[in-house]
ROLUMTI-712404 format. One record per atom (N, C-alpha, C): residue in one letter; residue number from 1; atom name; x, y, z. Coordinates in steps of 0.001 Angstrom, whole numbers, plus 500000, padded with zeros to 6 digits. Example, Ala and Ser with C-alpha at 12.3 -4.5 7.8 and 13.67 -1.06 7.14 Angstrom:
<atoms>
> rest,nr,atom,X,Y,Z
> A,1,N,513190,494310,507800
> A,1,CA,512300,495500,507800
> A,1,C,513200,496700,507800
> S,2,N,512850,497750,507080
> S,2,CA,513670,498940,507140
> S,2,C,512900,500030,507870
</atoms>
This chain:
<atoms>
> rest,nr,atom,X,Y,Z
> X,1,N,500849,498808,500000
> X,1,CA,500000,500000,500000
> X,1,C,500885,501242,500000
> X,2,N,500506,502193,499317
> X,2,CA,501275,503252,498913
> X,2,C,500999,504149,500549
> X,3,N,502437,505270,500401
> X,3,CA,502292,506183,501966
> X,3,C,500888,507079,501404
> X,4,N,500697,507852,502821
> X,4,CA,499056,508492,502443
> X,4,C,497930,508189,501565
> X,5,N,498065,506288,501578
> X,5,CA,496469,505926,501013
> X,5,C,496166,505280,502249
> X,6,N,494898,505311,502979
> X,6,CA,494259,504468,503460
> X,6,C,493413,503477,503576
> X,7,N,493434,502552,503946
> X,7,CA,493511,501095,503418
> X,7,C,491795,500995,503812
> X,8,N,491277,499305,503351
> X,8,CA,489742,499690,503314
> X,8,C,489137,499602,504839
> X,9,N,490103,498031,505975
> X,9,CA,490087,498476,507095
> X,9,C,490691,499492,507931
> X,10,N,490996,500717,507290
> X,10,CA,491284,502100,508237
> X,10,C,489835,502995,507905
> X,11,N,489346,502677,506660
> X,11,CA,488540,503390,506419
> X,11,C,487262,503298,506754
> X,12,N,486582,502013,506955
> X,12,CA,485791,501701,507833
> X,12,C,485395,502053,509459
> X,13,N,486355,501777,510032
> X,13,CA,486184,501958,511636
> X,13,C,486711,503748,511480
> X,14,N,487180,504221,510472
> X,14,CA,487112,505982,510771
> X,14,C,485812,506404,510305
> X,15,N,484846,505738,509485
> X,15,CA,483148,506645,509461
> X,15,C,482533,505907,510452
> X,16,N,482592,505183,511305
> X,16,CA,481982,504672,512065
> X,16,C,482288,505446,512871
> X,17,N,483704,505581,513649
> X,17,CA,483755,506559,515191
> X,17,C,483239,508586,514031
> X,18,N,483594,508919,512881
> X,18,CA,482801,509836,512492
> X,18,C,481214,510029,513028
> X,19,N,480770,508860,512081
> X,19,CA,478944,508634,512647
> X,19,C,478425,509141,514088
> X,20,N,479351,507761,514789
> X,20,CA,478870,508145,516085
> X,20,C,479394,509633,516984
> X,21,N,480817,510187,515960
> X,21,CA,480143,511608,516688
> X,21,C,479339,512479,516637
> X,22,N,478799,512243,515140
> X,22,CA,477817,513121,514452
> X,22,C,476749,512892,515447
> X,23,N,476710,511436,516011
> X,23,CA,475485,511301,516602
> X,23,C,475216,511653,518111
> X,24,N,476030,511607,518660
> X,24,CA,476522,511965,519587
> X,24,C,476654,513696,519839
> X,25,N,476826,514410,518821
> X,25,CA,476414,515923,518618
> X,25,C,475387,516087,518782
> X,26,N,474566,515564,517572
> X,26,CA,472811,515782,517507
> X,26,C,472394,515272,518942
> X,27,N,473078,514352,519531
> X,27,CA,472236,514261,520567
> X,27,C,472474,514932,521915
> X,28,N,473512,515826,521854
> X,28,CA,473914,516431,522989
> X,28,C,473047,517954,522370
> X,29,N,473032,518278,521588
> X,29,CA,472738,519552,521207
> X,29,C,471175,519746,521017
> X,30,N,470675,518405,521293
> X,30,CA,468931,517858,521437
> X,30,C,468648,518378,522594
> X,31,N,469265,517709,523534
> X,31,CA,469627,517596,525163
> X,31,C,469814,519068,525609
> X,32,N,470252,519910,524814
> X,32,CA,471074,520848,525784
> X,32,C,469008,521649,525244
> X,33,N,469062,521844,523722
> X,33,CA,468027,522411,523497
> X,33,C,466331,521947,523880
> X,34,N,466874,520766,525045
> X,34,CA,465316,520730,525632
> X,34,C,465574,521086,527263
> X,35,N,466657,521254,527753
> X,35,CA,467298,521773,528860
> X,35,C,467224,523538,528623
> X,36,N,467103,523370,527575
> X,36,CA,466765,525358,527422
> X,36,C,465551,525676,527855
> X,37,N,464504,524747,527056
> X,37,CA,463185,524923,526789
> X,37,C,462397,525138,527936
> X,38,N,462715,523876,529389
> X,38,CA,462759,523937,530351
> X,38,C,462762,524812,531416
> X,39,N,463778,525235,531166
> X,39,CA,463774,526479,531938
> X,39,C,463799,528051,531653
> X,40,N,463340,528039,530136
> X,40,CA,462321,529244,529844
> X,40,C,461025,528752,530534
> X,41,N,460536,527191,530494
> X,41,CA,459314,526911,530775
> X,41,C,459240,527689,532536
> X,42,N,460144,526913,533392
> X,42,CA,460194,527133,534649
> X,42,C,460179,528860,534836
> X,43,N,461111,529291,534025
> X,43,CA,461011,530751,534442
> X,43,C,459777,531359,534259
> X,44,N,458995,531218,533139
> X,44,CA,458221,531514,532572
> X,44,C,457035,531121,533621
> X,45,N,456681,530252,534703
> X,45,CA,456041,529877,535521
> X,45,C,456385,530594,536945
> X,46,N,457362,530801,536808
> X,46,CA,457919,532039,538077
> X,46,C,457206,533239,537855
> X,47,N,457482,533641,536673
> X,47,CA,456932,535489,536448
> X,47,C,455404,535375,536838
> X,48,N,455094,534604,536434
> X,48,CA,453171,534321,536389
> X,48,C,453037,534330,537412
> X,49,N,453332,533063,538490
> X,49,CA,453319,533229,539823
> X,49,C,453574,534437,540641
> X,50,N,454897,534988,540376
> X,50,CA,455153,536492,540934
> X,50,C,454649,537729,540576
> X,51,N,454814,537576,539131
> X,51,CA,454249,539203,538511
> X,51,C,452410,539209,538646
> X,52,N,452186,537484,538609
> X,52,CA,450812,538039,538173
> X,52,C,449875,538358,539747
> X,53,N,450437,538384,540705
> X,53,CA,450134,538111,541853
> X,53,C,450324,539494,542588
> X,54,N,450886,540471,542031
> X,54,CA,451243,541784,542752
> X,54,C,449491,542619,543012
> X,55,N,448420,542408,542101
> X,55,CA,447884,542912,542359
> X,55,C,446663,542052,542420
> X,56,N,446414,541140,542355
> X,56,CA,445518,540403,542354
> X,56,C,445650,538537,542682
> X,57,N,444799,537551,542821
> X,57,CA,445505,536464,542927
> X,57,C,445321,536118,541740
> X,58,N,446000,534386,541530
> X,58,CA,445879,533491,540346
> X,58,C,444582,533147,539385
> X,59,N,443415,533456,540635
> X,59,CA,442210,532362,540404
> X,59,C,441632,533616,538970
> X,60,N,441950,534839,539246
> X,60,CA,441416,536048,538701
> X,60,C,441745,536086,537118
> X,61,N,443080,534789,537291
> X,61,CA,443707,534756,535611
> X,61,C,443479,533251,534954
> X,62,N,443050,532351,535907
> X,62,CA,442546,530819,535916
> X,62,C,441349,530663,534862
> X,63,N,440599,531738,535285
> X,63,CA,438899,531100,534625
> X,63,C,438900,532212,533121
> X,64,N,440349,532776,533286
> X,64,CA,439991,533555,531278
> X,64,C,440615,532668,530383
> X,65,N,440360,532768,529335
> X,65,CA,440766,532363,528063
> X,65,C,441059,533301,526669
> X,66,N,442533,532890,526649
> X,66,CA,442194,534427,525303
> X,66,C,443202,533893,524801
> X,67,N,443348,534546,523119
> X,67,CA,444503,534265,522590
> X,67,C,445744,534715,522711
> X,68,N,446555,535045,521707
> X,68,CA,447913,535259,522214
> X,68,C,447821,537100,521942
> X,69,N,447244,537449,521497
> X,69,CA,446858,539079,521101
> X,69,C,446195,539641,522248
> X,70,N,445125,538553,522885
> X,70,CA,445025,539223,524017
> X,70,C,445340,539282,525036
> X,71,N,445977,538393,525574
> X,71,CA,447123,537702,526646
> X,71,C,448224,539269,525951
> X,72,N,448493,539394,525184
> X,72,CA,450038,540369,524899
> X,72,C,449112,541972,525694
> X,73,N,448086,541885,525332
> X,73,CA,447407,543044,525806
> X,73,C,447251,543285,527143
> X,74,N,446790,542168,527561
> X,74,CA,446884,542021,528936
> X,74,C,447929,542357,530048
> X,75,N,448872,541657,529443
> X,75,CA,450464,541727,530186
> X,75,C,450749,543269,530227
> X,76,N,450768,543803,528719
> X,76,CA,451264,545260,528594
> X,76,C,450677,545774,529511
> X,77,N,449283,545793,529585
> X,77,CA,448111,547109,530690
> X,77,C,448368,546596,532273
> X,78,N,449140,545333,532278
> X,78,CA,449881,545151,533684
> X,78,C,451077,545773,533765
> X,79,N,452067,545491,532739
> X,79,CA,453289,546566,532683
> X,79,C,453056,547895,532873
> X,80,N,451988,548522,532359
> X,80,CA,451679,550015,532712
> X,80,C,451138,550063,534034
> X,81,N,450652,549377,534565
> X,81,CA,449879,549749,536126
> X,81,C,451156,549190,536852
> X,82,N,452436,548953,536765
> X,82,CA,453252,548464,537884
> X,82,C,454117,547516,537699
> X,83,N,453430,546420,536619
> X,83,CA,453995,544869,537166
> X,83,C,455544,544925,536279
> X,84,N,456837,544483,537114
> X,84,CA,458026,545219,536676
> X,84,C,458568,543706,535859
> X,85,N,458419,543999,534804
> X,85,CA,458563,543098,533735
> X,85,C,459133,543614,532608
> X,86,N,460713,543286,532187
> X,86,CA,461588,543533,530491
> X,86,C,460560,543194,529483
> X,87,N,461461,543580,528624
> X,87,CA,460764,543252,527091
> X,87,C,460826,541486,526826
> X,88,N,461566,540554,527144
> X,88,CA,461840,539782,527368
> X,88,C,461221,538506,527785
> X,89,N,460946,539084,529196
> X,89,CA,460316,538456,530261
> X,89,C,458914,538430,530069
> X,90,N,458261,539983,529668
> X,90,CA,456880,539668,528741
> X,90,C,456747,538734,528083
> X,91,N,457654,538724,526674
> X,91,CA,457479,537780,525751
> X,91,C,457301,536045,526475
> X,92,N,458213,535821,527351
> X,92,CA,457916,534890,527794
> X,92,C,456547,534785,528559
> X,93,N,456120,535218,529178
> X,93,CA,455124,535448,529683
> X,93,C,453769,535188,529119
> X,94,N,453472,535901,527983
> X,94,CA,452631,535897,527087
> X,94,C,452788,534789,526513
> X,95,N,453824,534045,525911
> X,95,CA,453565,532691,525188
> X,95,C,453222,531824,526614
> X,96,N,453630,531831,527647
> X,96,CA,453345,531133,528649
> X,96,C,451922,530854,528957
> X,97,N,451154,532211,528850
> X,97,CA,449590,532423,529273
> X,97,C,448973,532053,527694
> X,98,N,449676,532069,526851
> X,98,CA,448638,531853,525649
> X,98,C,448851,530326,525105
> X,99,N,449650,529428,525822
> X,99,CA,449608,528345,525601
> X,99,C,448873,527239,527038
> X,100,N,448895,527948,527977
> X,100,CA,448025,527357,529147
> X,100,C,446573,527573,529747
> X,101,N,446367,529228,529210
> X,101,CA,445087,529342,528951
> X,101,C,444968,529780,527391
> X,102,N,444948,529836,526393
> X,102,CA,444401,529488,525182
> X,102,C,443170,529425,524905
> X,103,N,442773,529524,523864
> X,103,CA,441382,528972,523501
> X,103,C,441441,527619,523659
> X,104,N,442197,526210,523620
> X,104,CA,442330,525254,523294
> X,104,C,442333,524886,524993
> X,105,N,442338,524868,525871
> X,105,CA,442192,524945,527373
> X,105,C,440893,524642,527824
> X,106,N,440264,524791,526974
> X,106,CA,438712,524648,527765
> X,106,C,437847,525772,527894
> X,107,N,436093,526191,527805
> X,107,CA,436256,527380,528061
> X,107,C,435826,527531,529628
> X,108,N,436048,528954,529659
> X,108,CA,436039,529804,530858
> X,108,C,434835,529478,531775
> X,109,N,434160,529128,532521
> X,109,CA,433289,529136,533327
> X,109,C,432548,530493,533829
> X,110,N,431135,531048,533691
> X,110,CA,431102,532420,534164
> X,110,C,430218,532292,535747
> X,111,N,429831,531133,536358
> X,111,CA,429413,530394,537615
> X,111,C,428164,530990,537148
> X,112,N,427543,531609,538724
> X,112,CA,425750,531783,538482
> X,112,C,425565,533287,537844
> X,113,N,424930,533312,537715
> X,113,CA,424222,534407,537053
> X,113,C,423870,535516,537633
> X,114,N,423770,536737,537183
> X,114,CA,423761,538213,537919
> X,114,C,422518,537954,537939
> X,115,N,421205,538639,538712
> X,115,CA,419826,539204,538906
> X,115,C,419829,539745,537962
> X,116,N,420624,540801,537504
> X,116,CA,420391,541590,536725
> X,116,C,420590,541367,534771
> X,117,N,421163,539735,535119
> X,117,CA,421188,538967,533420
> X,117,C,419861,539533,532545
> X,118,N,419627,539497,531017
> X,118,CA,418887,539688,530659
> X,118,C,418357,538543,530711
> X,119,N,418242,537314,530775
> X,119,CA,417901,536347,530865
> X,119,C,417975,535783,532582
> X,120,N,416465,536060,532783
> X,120,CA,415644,536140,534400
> X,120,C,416384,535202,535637
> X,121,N,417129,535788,536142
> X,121,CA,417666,535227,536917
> X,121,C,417383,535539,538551
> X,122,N,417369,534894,539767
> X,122,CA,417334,535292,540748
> X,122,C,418836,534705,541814
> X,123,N,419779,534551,540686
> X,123,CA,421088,534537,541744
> X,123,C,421670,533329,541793
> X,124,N,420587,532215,541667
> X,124,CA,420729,530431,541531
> X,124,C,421609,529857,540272
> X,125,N,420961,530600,539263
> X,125,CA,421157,530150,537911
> X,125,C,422484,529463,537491
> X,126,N,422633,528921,537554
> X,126,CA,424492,528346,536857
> X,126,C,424566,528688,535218
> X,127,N,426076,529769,534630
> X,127,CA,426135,529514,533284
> X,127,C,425932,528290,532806
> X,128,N,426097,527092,532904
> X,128,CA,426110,525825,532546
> X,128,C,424769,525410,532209
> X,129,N,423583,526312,532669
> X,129,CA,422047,525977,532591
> X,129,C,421739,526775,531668
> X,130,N,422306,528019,531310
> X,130,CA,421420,528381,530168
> X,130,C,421595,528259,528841
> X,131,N,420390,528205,528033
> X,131,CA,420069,527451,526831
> X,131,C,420433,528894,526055
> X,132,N,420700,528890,524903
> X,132,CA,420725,530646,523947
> X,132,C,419749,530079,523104
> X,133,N,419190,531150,523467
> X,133,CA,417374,531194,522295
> X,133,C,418051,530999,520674
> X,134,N,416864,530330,519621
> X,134,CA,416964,529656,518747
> X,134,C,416818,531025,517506
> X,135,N,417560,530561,516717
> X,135,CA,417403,531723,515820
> X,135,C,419005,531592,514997
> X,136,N,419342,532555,513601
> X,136,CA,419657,532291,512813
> X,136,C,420876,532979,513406
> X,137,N,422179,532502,513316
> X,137,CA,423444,533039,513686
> X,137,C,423992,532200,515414
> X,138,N,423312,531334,515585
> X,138,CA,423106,530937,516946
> X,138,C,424245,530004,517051
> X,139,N,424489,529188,515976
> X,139,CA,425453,528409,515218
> X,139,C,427264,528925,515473
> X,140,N,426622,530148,515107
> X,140,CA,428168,530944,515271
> X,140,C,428641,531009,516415
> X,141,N,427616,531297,517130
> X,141,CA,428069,531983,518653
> X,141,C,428387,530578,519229
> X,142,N,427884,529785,519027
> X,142,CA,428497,528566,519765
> X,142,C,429552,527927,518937
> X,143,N,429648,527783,517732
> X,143,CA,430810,527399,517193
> X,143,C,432232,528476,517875
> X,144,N,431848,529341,517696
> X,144,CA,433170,530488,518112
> X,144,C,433172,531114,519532
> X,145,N,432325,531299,520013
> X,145,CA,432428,532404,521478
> X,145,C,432628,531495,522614
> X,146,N,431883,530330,522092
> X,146,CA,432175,529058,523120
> X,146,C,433481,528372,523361
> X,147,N,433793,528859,522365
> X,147,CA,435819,527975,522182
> X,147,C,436248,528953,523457
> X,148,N,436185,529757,523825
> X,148,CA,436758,530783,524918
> X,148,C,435837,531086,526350
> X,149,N,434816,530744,525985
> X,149,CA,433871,530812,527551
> X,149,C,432347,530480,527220
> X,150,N,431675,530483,528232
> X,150,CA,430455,529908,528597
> X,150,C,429528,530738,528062
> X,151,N,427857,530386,527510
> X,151,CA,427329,531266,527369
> X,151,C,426884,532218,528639
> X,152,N,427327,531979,529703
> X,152,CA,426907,533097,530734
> X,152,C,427758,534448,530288
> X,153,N,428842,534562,529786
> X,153,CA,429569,535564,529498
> X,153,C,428499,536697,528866
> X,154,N,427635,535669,527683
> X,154,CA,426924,536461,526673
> X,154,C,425466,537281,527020
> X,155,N,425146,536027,528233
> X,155,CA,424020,536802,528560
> X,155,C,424178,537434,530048
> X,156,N,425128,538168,530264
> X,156,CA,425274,538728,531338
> X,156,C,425032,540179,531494
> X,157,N,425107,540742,529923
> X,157,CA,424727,542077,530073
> X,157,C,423856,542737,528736
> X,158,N,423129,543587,528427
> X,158,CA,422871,543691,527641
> X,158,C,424034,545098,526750
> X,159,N,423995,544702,525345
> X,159,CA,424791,546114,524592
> X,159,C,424110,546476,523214
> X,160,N,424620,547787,522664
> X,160,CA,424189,548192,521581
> X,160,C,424580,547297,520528
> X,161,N,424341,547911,519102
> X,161,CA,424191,547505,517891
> X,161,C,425487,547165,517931
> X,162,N,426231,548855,518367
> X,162,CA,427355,549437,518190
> X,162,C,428433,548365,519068
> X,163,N,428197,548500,520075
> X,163,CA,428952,547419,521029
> X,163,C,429301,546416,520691
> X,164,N,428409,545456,520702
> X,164,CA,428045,544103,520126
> X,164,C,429368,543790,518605
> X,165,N,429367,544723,517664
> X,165,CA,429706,545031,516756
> X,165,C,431185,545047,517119
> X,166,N,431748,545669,517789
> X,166,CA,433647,546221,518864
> X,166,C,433903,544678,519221
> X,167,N,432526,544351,520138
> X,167,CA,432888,543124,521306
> X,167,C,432917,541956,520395
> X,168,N,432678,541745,519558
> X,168,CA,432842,540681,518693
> X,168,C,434085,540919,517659
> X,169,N,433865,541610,517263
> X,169,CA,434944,542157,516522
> X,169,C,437168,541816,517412
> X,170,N,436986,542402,518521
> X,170,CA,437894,542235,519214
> X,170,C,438069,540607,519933
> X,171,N,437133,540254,520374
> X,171,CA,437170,538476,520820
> X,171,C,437998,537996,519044
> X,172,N,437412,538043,518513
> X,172,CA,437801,536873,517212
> X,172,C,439160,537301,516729
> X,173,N,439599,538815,517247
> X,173,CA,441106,538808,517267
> X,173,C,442128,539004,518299
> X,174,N,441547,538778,519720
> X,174,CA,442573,538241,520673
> X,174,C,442377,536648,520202
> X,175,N,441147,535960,520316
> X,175,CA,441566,535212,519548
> X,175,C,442232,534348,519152
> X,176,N,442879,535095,517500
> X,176,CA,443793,534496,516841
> X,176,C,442524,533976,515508
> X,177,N,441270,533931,515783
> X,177,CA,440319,533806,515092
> X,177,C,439677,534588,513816
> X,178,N,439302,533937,512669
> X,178,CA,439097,534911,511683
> X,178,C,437766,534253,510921
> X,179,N,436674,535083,511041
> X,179,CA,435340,534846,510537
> X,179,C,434693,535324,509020
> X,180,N,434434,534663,508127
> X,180,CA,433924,535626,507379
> X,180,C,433082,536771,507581
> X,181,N,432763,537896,506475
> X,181,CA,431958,539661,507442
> X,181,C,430782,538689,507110
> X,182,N,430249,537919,506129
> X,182,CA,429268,537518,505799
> X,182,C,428405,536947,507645
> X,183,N,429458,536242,507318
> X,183,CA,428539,535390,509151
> X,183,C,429235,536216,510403
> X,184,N,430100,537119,510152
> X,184,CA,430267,537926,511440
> X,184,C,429198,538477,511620
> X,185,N,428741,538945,510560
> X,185,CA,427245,539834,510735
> X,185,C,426380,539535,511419
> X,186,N,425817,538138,510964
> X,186,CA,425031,536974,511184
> X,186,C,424999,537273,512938
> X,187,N,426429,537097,512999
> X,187,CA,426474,536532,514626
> X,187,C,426432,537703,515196
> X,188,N,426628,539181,514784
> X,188,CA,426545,539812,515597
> X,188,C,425141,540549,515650
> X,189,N,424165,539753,514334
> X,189,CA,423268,540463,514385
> X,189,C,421783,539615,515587
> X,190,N,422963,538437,515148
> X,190,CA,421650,537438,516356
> X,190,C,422093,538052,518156
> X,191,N,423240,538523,517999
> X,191,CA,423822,539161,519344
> X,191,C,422543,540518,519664
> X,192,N,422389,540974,518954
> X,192,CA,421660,542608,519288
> X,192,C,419946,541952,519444
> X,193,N,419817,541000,518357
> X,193,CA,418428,540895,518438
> X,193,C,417837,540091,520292
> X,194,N,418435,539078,520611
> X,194,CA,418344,538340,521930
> X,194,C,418883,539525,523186
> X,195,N,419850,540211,523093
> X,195,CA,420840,540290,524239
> X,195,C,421103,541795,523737
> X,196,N,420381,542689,522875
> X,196,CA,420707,544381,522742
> X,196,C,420047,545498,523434
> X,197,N,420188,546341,523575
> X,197,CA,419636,547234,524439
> X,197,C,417955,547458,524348
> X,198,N,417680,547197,523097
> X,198,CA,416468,547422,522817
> X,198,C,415463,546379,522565
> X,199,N,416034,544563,522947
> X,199,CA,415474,543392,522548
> X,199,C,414843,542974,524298
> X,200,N,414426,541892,524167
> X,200,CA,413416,541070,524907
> X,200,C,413728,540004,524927
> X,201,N,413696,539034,525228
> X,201,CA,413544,537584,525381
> X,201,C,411945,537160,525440
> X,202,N,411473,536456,524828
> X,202,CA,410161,536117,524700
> X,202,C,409995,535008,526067
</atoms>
């Protein structure tokens, strides 16, 4: 064998210990990048615990559901009232709250019912009991408003044309949600007719 050729057993057992460092990379650099993940996760469970607690408790952030637009909204109008949080630490934050409460979480629970529901209540009522009157757009509101909370949310107060119109409008983009105008309409028009300032419940 000639000097500087290598022979077929040198060449063998050198891509083999190659391989296994290649593999041995990928798998340390797997390792290290789920050892990261971790403890963005952990930190990211610290701030919540600490930041979200300065002015209120946990249970107050437990029973919402929102997307990641409104979770970012949220955090900010806490950053402005006090809560001492980087640019950073938000970000973590916000993916933290928009992947644990989410729309995909379950929705929100709104418990019993105000007296003052448009839909007759004397204080007993559980969201979980009421039915939303039958009518055209009804479809929507439970396909979509329900992914994020209970119908007690909906019949808890009554609003304008105008309202109704904002409040729907803004849910379907904290969100992360996108409706055609055709059946946004729909839904916001079955919203005014049941539950608007100027409607009834039969």
């Amino acid at each position: 064998m000639r000097p500087g050729i290598l022979s077929y057993d040198t060449v063998i057992p050198l891509k083999r210990v190659l391989v296994a460092l290649f593999l041995l990379t990928g798998s340390l650099a797997s390792t290290a990048q789920e050892g990261s993940e971790k403890d963005a996760s952990a930190r990211a469970e610290r701030l919540y615990r600490e930041s979200c607690t300065q002015c209120h408790g946990l249970e107050a952030i437990e029973t919402v559901r929102d997307g990641r637009a409104g979770w970012a909204d949220t955090v900010q109008d806490m950053v402005v009232t006090g809560a001492q949080l980087d640019a950073e630490e938000m970000e973590l934050l916000i993916d933290y709250l928009a992947r644990r409460l989410g729309p995909g979480a379950g929705a929100m629970e709104t418990g019993k019912l105000s007296a003052h529901s448009p839909i007759l209540s004397d204080g007993t009522v559980s969201s979980g009991e009421v039915e939303l009157p039958a009518g055209d757009g009804k479809e929507f509101v439970q396909g979509y408003c329900h992914i994020c909370h209970d119908a007690g949310r909906i019949v808890s107060a009554r609003r304008s044309q105008e309202s109704w119109k904002r409040y729907v409008s803004s849910m379907l983009a904290q969100g992360g949600m996108e409706l055609p105008q055709e059946q946004e309409q729909r839904l916001v028009s079955y919203l005014v007719r049941h539950f608007g300032t100027e409607s009834e419940l039969p």
